[in-house]
KEKE-3310 file (N, C-alpha, C; in steps of 0.2 Angstrom, whole numbers, plus 5000, padded with zeros to 4 digits):
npx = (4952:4952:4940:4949:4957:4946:4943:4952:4952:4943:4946:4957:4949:4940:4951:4958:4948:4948:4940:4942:4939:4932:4939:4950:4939:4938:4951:4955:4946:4949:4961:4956:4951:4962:4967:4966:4966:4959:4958:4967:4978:4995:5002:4990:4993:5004:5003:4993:4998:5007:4998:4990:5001:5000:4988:4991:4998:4991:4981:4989:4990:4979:4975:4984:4981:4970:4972:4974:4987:4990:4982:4988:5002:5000:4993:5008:5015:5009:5013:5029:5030:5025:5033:5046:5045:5038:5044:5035:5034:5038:5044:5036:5028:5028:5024:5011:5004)
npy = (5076:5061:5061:5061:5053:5042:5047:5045:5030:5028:5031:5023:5012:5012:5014:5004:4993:5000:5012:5024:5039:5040:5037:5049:5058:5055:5056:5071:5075:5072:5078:5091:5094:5093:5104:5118:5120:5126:5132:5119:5112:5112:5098:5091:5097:5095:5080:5079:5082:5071:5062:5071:5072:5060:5057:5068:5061:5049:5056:5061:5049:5044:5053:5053:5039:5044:5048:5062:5073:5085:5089:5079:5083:5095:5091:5084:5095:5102:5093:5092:5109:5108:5100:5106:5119:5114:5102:5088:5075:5067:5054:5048:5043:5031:5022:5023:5026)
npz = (5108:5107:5098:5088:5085:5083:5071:5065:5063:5058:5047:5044:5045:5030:5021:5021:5016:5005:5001:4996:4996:5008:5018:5015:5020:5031:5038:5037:5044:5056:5058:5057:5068:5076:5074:5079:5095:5105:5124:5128:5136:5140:5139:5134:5120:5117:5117:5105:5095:5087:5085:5075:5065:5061:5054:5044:5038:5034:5026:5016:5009:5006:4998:4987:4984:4978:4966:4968:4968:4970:4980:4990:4989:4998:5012:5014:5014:5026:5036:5035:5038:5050:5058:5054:5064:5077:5079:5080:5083:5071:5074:5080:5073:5064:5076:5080:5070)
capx = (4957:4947:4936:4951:4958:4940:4943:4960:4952:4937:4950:4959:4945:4939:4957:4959:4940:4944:4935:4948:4937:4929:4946:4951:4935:4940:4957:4953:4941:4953:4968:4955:4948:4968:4971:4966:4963:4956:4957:4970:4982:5000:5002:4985:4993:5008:4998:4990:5004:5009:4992:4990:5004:4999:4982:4991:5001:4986:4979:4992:4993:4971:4975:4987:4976:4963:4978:4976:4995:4989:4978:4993:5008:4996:4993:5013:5020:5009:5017:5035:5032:5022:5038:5051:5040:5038:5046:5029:5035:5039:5049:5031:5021:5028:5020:5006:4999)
capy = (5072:5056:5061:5065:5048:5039:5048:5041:5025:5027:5033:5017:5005:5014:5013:4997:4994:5003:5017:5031:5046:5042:5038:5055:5064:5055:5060:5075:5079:5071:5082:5098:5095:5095:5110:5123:5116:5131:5126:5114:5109:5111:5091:5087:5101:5090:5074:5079:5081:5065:5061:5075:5069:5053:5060:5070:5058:5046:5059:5061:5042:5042:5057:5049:5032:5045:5052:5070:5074:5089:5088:5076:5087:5101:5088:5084:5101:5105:5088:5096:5114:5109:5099:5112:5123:5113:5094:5088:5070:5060:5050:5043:5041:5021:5017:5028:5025)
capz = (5105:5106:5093:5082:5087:5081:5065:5061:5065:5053:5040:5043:5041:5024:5019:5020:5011:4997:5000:4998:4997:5014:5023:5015:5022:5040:5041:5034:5048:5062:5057:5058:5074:5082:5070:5088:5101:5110:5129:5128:5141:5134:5140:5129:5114:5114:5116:5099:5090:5083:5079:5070:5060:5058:5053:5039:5033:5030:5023:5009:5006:5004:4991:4983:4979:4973:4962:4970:4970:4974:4988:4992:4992:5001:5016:5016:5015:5034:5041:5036:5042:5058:5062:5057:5066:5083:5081:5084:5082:5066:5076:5086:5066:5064:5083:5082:5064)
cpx = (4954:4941:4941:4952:4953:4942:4948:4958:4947:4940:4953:4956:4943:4946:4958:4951:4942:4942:4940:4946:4934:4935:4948:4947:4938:4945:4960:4950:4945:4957:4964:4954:4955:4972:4972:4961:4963:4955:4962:4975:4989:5002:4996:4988:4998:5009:4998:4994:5007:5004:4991:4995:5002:4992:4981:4994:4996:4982:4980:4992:4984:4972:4977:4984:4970:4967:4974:4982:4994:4989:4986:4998:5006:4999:5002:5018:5016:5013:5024:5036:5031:5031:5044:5049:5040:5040:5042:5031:5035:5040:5042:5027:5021:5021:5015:5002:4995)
cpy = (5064:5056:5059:5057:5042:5039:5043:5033:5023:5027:5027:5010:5006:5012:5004:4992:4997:5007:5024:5039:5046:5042:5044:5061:5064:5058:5067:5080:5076:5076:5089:5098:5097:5102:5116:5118:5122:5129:5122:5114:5108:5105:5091:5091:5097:5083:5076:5079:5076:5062:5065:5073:5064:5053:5063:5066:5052:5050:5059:5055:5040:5047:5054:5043:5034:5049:5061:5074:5081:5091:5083:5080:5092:5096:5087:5091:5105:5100:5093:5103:5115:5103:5102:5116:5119:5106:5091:5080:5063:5052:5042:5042:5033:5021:5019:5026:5017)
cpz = (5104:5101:5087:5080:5083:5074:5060:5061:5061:5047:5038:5042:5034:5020:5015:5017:5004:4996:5001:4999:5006:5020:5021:5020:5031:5043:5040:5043:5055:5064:5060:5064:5078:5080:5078:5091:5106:5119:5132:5135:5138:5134:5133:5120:5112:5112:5107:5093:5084:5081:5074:5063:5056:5053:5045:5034:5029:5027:5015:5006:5004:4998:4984:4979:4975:4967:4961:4972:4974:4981:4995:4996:4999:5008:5019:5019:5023:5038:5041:5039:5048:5060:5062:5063:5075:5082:5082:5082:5079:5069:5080:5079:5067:5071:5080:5076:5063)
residu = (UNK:UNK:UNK:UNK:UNK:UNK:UNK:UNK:UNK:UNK:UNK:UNK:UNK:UNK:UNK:UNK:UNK:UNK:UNK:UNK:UNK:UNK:UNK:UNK:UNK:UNK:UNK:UNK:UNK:UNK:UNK:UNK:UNK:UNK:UNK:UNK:UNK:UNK:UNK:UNK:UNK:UNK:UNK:UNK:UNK:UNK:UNK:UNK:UNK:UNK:UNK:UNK:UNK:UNK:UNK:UNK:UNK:UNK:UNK:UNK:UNK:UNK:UNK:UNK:UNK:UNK:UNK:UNK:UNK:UNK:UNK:UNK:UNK:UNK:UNK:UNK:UNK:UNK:UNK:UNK:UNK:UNK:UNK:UNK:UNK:UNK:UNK:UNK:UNK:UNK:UNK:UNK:UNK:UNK:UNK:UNK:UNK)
# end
């Protein structure tokens, strides 16, 4: 998770640079890394949760500024199903992002 963590935080220095494809590639590669967590500790699965989100949501806001509505939507419609699907924690993105 500390990798995934990095990522988000690589994705947020590009971001804010200007560099939208490379923030995409970072939160891109964050998000994947917390997709299975083979291993995990259900404490570290629900740990990852809220980053993950935060993950995908800079994700779609890095697509967006490369006007891939696509890529975009794609990114939002797993934040939506992963928290019908398990609540994984909208409510912690604000802090967390």
């Amino acid at each position: 998770m500390a990798i995934a963590k990095k990522k988000k935080d690589q994705g947020n220095a590009s971001f804010k640079d200007g560099n939208n494809e490379a923030a995409a590639q970072a939160y891109k590669d964050g998000a994947d890394l917390l997709k299975e967590m083979d291993g995990a500790t259900e404490e570290q699965l629900q740990a990852s949760g809220p980053l993950r989100v935060a993950l995908l949501a800079n994700l779609a806001q890095a697509y967006l500024k490369l006007k891939d509505n696509g890529k975009a939507a794609e990114a939002c419609q797993i934040v939506s199903e992963k928290e019908k699907k398990e609540g994984s924690g909208m409510d912690h993105w604000e802090r967390d992002n």
